[in-house]
LOMI-542836 format. One record per residue: x, y, z of N, C-alpha, C, O in turn; residue in three letters. Coordinates in nm, 4 decimals. Layout:
N
+----------+----------+----------+----------+----------+----------+----------+----------+----------+----------+----------+----------+------+
!      n.x !      n.y !      n.z !     ca.x !     ca.y !     ca.z !      c.x !      c.y !      c.z !      o.x !      o.y !      o.z ! type !
+----------+----------+----------+----------+----------+----------+----------+----------+----------+----------+----------+----------+------+
!        X !        Y !        Z !        X !        Y !        Z !        X !        Y !        Z !        X !        Y !        Z !  ala !
...
+----------+----------+----------+----------+----------+----------+----------+----------+----------+----------+----------+----------+------+
end
This chain:
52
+----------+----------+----------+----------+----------+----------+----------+----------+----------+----------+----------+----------+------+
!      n.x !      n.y !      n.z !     ca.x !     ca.y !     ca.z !      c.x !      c.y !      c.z !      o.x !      o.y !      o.z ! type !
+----------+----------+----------+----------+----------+----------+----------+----------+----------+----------+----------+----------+------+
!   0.0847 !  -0.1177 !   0.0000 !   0.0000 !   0.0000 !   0.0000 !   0.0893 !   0.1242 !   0.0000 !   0.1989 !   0.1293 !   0.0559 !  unk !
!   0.0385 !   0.2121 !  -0.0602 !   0.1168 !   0.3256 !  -0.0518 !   0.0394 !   0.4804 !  -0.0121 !  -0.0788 !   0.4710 !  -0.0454 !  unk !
!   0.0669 !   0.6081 !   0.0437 !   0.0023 !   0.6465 !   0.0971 !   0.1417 !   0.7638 !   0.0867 !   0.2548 !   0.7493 !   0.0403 !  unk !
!   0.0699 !   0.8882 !   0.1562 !   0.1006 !   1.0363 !   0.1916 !   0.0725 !   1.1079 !   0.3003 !  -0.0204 !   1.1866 !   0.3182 !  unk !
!   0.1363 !   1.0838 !   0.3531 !   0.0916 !   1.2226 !   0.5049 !   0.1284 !   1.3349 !   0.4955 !   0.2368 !   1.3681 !   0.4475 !  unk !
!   0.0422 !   1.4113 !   0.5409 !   0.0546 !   1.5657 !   0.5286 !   0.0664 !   1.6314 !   0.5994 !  -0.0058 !   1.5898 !   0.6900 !  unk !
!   0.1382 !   1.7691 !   0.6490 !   0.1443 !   1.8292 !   0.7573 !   0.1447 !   1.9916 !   0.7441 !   0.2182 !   2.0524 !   0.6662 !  unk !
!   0.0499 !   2.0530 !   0.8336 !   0.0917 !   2.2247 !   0.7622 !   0.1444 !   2.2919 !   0.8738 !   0.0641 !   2.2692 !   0.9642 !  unk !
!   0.2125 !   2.3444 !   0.9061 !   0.2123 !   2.4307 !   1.0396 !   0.1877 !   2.5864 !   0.9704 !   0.2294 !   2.6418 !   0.8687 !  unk !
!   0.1068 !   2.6210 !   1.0701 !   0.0669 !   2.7998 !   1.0605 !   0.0758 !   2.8952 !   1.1730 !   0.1117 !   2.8751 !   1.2890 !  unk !
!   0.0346 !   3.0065 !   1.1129 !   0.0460 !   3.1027 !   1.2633 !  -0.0335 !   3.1305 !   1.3108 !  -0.0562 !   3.2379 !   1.3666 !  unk !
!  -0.1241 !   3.0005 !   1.2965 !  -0.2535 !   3.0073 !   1.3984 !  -0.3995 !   2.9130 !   1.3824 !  -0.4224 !   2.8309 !   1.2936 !  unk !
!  -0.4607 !   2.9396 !   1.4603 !  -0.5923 !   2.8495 !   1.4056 !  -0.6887 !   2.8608 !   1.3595 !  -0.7783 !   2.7766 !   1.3648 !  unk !
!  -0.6947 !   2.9795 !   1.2965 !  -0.7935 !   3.0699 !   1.2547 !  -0.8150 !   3.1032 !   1.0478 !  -0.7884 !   3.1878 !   0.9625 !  unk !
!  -0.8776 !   2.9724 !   1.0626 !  -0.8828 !   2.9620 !   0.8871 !  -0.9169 !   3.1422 !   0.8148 !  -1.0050 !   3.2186 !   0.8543 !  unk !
!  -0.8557 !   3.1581 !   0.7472 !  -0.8769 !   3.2957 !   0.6585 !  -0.8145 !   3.4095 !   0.7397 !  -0.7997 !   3.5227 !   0.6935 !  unk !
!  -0.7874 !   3.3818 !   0.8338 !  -0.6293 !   3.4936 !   0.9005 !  -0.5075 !   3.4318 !   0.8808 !  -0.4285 !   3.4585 !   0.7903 !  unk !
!  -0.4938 !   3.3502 !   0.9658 !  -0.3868 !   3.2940 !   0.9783 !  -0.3208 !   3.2030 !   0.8430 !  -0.3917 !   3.1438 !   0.7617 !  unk !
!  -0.1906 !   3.2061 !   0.8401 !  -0.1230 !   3.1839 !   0.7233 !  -0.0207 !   3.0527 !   0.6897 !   0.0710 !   3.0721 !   0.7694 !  unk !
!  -0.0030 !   2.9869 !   0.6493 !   0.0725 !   2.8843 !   0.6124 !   0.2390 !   2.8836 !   0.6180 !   0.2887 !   2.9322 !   0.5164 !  unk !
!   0.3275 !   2.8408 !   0.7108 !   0.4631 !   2.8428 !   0.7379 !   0.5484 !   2.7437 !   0.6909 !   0.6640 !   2.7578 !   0.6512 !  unk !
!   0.4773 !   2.6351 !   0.6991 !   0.5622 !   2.4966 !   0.6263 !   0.5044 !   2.3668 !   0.6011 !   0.4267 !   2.2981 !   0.6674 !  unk !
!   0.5498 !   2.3530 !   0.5109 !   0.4778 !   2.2290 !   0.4537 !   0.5390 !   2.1097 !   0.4313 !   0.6261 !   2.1021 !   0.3446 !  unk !
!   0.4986 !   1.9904 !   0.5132 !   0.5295 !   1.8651 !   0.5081 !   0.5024 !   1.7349 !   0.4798 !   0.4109 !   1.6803 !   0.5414 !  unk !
!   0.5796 !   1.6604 !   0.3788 !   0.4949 !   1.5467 !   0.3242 !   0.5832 !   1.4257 !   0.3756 !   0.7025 !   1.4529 !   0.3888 !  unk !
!   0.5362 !   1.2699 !   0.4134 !   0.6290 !   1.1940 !   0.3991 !   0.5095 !   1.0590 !   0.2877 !   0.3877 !   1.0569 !   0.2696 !  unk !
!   0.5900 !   0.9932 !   0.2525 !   0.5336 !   0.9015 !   0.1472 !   0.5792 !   0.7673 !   0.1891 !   0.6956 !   0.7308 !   0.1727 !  unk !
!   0.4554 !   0.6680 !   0.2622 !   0.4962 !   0.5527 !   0.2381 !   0.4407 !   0.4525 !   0.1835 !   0.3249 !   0.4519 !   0.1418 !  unk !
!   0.5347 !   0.3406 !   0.1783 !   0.5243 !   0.2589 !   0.0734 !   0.5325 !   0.1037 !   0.1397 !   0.6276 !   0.0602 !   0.2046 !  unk !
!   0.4397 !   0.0499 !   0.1149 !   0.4465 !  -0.0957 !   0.2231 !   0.4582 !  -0.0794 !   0.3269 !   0.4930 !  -0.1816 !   0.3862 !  unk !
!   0.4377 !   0.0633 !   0.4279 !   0.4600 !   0.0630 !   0.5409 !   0.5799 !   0.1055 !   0.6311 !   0.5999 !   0.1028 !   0.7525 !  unk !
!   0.6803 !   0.1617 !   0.4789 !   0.8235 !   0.2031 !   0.5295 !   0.8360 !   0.3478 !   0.4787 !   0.7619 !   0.3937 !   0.3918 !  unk !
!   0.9144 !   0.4022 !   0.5263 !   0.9085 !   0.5404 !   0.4798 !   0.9608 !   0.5706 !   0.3371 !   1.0818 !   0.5491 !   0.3297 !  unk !
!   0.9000 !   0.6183 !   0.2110 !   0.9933 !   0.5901 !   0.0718 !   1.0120 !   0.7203 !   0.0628 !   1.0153 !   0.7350 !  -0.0594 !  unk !
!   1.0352 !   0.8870 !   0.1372 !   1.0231 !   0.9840 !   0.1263 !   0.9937 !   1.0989 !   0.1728 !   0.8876 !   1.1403 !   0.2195 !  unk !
!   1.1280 !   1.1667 !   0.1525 !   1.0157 !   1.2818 !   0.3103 !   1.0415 !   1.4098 !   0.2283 !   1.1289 !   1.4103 !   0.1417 !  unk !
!   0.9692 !   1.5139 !   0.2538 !   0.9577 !   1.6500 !   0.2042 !   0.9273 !   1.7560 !   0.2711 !   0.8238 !   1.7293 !   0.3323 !  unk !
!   0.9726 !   1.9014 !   0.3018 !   0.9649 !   1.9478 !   0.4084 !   0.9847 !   2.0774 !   0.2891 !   1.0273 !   2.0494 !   0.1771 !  unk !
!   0.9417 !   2.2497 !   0.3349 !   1.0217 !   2.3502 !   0.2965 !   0.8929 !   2.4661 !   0.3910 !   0.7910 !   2.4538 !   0.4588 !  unk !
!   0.9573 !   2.5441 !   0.3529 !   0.9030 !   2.6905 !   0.4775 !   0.8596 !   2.7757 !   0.3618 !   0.9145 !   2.7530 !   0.2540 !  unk !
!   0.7834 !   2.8553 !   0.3672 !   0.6922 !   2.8987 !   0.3084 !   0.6668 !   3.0753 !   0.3895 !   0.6375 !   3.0843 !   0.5087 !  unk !
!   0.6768 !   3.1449 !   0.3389 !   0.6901 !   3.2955 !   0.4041 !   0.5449 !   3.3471 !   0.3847 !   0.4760 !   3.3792 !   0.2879 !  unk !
!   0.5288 !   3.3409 !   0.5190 !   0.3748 !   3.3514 !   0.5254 !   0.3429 !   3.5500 !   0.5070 !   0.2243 !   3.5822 !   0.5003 !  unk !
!   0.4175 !   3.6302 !   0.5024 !   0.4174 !   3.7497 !   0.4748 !   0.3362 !   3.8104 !   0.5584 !   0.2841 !   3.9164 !   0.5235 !  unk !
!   0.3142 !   3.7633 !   0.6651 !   0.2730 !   3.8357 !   0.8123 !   0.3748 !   3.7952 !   0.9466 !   0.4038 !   3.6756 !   0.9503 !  unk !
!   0.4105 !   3.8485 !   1.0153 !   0.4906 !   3.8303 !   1.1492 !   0.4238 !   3.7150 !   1.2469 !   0.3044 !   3.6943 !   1.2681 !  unk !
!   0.5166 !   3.6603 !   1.2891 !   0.5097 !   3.5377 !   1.2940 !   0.4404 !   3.5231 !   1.4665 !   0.5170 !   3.4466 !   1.5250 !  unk !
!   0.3484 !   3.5595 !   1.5453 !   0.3043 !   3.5531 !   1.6791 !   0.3787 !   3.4160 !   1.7739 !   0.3588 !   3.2945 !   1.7732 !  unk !
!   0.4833 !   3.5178 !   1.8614 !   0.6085 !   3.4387 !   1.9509 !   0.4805 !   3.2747 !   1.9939 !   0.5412 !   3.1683 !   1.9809 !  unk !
!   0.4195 !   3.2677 !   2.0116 !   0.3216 !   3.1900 !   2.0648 !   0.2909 !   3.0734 !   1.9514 !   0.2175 !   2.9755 !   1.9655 !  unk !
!   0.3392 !   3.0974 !   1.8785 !   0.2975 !   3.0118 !   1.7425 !   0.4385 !   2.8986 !   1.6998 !   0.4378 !   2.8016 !   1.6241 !  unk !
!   0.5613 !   2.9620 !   1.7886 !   0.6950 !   2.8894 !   1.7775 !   0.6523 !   2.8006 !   1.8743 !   0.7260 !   2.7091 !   1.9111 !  unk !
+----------+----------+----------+----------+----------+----------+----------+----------+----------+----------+----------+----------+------+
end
């Protein structure tokens, strides 16, 4: 079986304010990890200390 997990981190929890910081994928395959993907994303608002 093969499959994708997804991950977003943001600066907050508040769909349509808050903004998207990084995005993470890993991909597996029979159950083992075949892949990982990660990158940061500049959410173009300041980042609320509370959100690190």
């Amino acid at each position: 079986m093969r499959f994708i997990a997804f991950d977003l981190e943001t600066t907050g929890t508040l769909p349509g304010v808050d903004r998207i910081v990084e995005i993470g994928a890993v991909r597996f395959v029979n159950g083992n990890v075949d892949a990982i993907y990660s990158t940061l994303v500049d959410p173009r608002i300041p980042i609320p200390p509370d959100a690190s």
